[in-house]
C-alpha positions as CSV (number, residue, x, y, z in Angstrom):
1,X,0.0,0.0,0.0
2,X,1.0,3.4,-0.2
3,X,3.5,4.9,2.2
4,X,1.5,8.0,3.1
5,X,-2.1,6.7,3.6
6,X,-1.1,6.1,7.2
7,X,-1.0,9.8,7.5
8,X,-3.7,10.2,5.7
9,X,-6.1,7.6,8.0
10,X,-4.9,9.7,11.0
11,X,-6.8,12.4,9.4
12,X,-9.7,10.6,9.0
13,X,-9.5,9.3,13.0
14,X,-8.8,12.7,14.0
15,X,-11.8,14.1,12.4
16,X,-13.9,11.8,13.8
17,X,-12.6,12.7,17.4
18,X,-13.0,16.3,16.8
19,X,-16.6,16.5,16.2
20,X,-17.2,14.0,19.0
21,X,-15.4,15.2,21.7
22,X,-17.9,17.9,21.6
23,X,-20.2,15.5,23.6
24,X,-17.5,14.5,26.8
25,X,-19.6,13.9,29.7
26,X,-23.4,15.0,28.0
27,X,-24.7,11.0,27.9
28,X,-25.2,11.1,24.2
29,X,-23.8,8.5,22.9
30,X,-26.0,8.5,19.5
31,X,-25.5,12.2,18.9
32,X,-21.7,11.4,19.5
33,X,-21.2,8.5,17.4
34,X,-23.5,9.9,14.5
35,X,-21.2,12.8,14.5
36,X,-17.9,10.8,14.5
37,X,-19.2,8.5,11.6
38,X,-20.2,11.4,9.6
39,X,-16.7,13.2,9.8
40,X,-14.8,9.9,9.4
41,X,-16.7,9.1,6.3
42,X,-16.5,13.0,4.9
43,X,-13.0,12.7,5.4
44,X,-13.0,9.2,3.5
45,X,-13.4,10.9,0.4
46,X,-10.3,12.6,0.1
47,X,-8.5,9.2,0.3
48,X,-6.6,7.4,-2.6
49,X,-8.0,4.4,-2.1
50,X,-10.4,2.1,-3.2
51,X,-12.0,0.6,0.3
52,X,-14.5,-1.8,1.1
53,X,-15.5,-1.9,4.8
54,X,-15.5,-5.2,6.6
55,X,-16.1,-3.8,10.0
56,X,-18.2,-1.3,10.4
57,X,-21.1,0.2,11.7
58,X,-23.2,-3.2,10.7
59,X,-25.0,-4.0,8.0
60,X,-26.8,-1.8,4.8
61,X,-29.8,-2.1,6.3
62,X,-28.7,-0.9,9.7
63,X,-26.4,2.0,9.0
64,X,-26.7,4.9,6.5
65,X,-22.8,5.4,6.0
66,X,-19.7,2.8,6.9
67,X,-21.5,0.1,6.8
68,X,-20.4,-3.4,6.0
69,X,-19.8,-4.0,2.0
70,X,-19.6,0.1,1.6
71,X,-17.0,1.1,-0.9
72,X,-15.4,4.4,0.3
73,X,-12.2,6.0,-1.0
74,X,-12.4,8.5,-4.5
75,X,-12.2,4.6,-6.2
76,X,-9.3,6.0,-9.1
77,X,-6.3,4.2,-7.1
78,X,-4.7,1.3,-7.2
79,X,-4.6,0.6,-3.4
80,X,-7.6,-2.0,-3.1
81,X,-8.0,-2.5,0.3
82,X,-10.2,-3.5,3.8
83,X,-11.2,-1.3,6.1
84,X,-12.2,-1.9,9.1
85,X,-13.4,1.2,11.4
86,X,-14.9,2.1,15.1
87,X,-15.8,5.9,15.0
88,X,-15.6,5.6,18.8
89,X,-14.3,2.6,20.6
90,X,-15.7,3.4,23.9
91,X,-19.3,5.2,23.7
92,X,-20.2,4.4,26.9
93,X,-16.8,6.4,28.2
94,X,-16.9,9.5,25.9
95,X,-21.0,9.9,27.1
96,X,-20.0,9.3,30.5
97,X,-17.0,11.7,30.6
98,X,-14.3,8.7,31.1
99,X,-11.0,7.3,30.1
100,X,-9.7,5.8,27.1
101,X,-12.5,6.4,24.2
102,X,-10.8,6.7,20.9
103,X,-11.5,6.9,17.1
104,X,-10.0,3.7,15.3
105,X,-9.2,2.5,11.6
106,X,-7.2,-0.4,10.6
107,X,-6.7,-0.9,6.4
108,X,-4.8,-4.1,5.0
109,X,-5.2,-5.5,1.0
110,X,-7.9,-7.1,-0.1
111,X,-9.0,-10.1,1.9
112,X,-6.4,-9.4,4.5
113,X,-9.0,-8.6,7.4
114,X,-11.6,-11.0,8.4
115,X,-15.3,-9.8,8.0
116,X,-16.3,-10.7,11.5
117,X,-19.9,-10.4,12.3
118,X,-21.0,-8.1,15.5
119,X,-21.2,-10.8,17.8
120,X,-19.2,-11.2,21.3
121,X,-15.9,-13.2,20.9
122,X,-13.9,-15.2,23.5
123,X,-10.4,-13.0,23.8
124,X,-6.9,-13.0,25.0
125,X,-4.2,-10.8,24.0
126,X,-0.2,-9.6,25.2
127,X,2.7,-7.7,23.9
128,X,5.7,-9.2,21.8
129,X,7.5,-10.4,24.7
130,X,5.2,-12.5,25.1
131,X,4.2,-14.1,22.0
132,X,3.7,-17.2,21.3
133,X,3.1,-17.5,25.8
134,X,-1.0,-17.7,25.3
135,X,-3.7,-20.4,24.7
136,X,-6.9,-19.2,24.8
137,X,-7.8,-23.5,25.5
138,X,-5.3,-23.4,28.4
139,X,-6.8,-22.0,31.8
140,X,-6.8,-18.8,33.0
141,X,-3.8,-19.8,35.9
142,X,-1.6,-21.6,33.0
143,X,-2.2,-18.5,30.9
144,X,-0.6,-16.4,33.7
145,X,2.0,-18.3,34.9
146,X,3.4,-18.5,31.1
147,X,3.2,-14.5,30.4
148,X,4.8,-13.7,33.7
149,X,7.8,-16.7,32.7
150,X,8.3,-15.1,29.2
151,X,8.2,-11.3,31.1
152,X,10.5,-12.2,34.0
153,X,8.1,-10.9,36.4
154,X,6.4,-12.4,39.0
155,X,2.8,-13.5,38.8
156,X,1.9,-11.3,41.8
157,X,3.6,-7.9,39.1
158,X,1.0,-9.1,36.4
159,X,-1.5,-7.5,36.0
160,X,-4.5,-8.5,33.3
161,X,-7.2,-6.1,32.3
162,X,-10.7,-7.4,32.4
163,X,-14.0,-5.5,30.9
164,X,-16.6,-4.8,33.7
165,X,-19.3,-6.8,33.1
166,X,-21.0,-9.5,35.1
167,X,-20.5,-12.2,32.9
168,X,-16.8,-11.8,34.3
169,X,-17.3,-12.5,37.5
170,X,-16.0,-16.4,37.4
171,X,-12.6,-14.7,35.4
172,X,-11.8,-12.9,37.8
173,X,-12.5,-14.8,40.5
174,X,-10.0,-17.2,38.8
175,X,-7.6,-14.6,37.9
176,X,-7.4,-13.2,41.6
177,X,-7.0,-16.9,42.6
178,X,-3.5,-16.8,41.1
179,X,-2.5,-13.7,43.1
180,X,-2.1,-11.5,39.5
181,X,-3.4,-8.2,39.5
182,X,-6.6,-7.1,37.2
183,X,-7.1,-3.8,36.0
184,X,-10.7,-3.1,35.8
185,X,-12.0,-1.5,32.7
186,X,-14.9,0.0,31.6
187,X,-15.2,0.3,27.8
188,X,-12.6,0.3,25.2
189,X,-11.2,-3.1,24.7
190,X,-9.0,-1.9,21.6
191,X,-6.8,0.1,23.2
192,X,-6.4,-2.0,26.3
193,X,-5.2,-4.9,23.9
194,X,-2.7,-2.2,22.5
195,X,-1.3,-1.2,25.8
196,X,-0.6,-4.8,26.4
197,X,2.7,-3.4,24.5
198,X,2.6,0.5,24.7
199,X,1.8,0.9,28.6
200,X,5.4,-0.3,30.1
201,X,4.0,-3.3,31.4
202,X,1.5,-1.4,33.5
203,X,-1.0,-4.3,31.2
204,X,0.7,-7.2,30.4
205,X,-2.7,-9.6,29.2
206,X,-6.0,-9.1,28.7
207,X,-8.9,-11.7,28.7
208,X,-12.5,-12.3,28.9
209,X,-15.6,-11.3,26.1
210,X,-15.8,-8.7,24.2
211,X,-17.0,-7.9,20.4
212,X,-15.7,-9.8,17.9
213,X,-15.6,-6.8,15.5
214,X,-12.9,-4.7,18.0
215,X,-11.3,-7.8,18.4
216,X,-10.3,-8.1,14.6
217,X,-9.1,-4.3,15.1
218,X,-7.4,-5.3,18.1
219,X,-5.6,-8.1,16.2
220,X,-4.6,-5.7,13.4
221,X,-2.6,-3.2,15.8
222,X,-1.2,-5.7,17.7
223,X,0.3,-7.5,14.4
224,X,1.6,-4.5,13.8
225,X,3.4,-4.4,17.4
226,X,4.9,-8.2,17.3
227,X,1.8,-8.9,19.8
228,X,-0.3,-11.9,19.8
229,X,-4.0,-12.3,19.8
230,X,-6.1,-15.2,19.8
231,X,-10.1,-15.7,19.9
232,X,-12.9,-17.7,19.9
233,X,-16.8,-16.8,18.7
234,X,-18.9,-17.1,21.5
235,X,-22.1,-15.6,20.3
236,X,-24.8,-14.9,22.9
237,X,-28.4,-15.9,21.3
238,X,-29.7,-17.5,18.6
239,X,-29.6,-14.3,16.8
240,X,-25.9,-14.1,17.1
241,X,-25.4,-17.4,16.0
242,X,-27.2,-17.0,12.7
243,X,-25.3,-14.2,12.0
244,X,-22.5,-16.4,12.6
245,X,-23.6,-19.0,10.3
246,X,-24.6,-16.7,7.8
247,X,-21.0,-15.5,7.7
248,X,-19.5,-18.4,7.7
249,X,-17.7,-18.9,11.5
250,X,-16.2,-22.0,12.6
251,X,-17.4,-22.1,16.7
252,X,-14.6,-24.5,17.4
253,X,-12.0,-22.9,15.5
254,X,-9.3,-20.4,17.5
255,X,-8.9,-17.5,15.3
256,X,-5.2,-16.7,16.0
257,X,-4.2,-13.2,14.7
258,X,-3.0,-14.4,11.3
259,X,-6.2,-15.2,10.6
260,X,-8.0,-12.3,11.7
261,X,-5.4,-9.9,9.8
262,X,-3.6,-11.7,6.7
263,X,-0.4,-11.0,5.2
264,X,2.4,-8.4,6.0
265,X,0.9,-5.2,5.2
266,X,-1.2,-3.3,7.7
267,X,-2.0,-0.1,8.9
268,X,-3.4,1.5,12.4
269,X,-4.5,4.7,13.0
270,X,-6.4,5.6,16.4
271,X,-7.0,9.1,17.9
272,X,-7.9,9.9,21.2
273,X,-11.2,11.4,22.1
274,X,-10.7,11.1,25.8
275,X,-7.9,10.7,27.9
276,X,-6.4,7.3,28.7
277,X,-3.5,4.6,29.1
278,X,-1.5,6.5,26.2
279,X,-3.4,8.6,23.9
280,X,-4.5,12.0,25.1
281,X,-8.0,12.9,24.7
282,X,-8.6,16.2,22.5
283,X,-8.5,19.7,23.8
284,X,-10.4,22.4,22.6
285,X,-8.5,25.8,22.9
286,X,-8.9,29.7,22.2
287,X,-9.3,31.0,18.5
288,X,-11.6,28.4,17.8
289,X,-7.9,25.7,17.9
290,X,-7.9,22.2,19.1
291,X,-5.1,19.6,19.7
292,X,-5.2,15.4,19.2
293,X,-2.6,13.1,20.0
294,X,-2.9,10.1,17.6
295,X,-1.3,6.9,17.0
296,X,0.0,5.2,13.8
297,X,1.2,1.9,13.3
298,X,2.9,0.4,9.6
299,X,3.9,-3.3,9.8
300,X,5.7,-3.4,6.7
301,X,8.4,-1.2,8.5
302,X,7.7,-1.5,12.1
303,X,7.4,2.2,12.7
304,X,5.2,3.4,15.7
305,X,4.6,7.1,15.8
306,X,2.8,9.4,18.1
307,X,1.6,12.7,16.4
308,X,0.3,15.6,18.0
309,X,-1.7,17.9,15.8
310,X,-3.0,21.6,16.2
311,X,-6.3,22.0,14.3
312,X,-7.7,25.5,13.1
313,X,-11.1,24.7,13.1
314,X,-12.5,27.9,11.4
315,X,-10.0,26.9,8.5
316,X,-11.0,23.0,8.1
317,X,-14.6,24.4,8.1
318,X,-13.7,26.9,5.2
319,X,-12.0,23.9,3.4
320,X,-15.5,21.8,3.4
């Protein structure tokens, strides 16, 4: 793929976090996310690609824009490529004024990123010092014990971060059975599978059930890292499964992160909306000026940069 659509995909992700930051702390989460998928897929256009989403905001019938199967991109380039998209990994966070709520895009070739359906999927993820240490069909205390071996630390120094959500409760009970630590989180499970390699082992795993969807994204950024990531579809009701069916999931298969995110060209690009592990949220200044912090990730060379931009809004308002 081209060398500078990574730069280019932080402009769509920190477009989408400027018009959503808007709503930190107001509760309105469909006002938010409407407004982050309309500037992400605004900004779409300028792109030289020509993208199909695989994960997006669901199906045709269920979304007006990024939806899964929409072709985005101005289409005359020869970059042919998934996309896979989360105007705002962490809703509930943004509306509720919390941490770690960002704006997301992973891109790879064409049939490079598995079209997962929306459906919750069985999860465990570390850094690259770790790799190759999980088994999402090993228990929770073997899982442990192996991370902490390949980190030199201790088990009581790991710590694994865990969505809040009742169905947890047996995970953690397990996980605070082996004397590890768990970091609690509330939404966001993309970029807690990311610091599981960017924090300085303040995360060093993360398990339990999340979305299948943010897994894939997950996957992508931490194949970019050297991470590892492996899951299994655990769909919830008979609705879910259909979709699963429909979409062809194997239920006993592990997905491991080659074959969520094929082949050795990828890109991430995430933004922060809110504050968090290592992304600072935006911050809306005098004269109408506002400032992101974004990450970008390119596997083909390994790079991982930070950028931290100063937006004129008056002047990207003039330019539309």
């Amino acid at each position: 793929m081209n060398r500078d659509l990574g730069i280019n995909l932080c402009r769509v992700t920190e477009a989408a976090a400027l018009g959503s930051a808007k709503y930190l702390g107001q509760g309105r989460k469909n006002e938010s996310d409407n407004i982050a998928v309309d500037q992400m897929r605004a900004m779409f256009t300028y792109l030289g690609i020509n993208g199909k989403v695989v994960i997006g905001e669901g199906e045709i019938d269920e979304a007006p824009m990024l939806y899964i199967g929409e072709e985005i991109g101005n289409m005359h380039e020869d970059d042919v490529v998934d996309i896979a998209v989360d105007p705002i990994d962490g809703t509930s966070s943004l509306a509720n004024g919390a941490s770690n709520s960002i704006s997301v895009i992973a891109v790879a070739p064409k049939g490079c990123i598995l079209n997962a359906p929306d459906v919750y999927m069985n999860k465990i993820a570390t850094g690259s010092k770790a790799k190759g240490f999980i088994d999402i069909n090993k228990s929770v205390k073997e899982n442990i014990e192996n991370v902490a071996k390949a980190l030199d630390k201790k088990i009581s120094d790991i710590t694994v971060s865990v969505l809040n959500r009742p169905r947890h409760e047996k995970l953690v009970e397990e996980i605070r059975a082996t004397g590890a630590r768990i970091s609690m989180v509330e939404d966001g499970d993309v970029l807690t599978a990311i610091a599981t390699e960017l924090s300085c082992g303040k995360i060093d795993l993360i398990m339990g059930i999340g979305g299948a969807p943010e897994g894939v994204i997950a996957a992508a950024a931490l194949k970019c890292l050297g991470g590892d990531f492996q899951g299994v579809f655990a769909p919830s009701d008979s609705k879910q499964v259909k979709r699963c069916i429909k979409m062809g999931v194997d239920f006993d298969k592990v997905y491991k992160i080659e074959d969520l995110v094929k082949g050795d060209d990828v890109l991430f690009a995430a933004t922060g909306i809110t504050d968090g592990t290592f992304l600072k949220g935006v911050s809306y200044m005098k004269n109408n000026m506002a400032k992101t912090e974004s990450l970008l990730l390119r596997l083909p060379s390994g790079t991982i940069r930070f950028i931290n931009s100063v937006h004129k809004l008056n002047q990207k308002l003039d330019q539309k």
